[in-house]
C-alpha positions as CSV (number, residue, x, y, z in Angstrom):
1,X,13.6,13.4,-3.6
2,X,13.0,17.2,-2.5
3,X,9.7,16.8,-0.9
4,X,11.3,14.0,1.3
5,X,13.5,16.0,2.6
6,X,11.2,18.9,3.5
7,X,8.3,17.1,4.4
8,X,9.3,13.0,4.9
9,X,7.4,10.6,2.7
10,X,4.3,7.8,2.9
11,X,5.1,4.0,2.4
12,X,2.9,1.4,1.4
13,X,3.4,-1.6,2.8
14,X,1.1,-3.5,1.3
15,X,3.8,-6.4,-0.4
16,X,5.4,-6.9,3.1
17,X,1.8,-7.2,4.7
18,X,0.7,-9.7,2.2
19,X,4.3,-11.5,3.0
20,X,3.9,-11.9,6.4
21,X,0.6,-13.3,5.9
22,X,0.9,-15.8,3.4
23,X,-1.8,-13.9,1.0
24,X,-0.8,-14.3,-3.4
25,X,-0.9,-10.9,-4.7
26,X,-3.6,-12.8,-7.3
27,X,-6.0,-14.1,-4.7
28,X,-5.8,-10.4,-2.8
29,X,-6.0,-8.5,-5.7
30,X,-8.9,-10.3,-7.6
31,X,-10.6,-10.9,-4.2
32,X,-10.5,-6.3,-3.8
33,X,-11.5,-6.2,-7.6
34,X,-8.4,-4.0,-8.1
35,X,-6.5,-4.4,-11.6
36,X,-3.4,-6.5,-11.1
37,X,-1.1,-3.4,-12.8
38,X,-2.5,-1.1,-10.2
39,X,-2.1,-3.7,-7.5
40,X,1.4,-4.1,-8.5
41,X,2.7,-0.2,-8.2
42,X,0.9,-0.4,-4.3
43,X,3.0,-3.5,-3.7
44,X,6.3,-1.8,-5.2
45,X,5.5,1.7,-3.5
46,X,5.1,3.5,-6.6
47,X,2.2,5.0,-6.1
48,X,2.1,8.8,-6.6
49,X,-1.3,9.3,-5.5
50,X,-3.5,7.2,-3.6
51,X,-7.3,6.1,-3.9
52,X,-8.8,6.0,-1.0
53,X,-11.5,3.5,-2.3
54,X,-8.6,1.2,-3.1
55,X,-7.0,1.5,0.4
56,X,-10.6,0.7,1.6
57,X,-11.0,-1.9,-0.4
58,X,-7.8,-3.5,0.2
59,X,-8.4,-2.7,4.2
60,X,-12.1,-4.6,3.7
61,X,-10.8,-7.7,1.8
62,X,-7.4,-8.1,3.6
63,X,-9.1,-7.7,7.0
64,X,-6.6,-5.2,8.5
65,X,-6.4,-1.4,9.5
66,X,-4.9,1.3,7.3
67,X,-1.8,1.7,10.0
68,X,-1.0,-2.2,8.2
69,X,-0.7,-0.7,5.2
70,X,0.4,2.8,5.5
71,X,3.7,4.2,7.3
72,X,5.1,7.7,7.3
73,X,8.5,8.4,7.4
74,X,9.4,12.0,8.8
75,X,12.2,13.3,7.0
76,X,15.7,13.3,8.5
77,X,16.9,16.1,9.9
């Protein structure tokens, strides 16, 4: 990607969070009313842009900070 390599890149890390803690993608994303497609691309890191409701939202019902689910990567140099 060009934009990575000017500027790094933001991963979600929502799938590896929900992993680690023994959460179904079903029970977390019915429990943050989110649709399970949209659910889904966070999990796979396909998002291209993010709602912040749905970061809040996921934050509120999975009981973590938005440094769980979030991680930039600077671009290498």
């Amino acid at each position: 990607m060009q934009n990575e390599k000017t500027h790094g890149r933001v991963e979600v890390l929502l799938e590896q969070y929900l992993r680690e803690h023994g959460i179904s993608k079903n029970q977390a994303s019915r429990s943050a009313n989110i649709t399970r497609t949209r659910f889904n691309a966070y999990c796979k890191n396909v998002v291209q842009r993010v709602d912040l409701d749905v970061l809040a939202r996921l934050c509120d019902t999975l009981h973590c900070s938005i440094e769980d689910l979030l991680r930039y990567v600077p671009r290498e140099t």
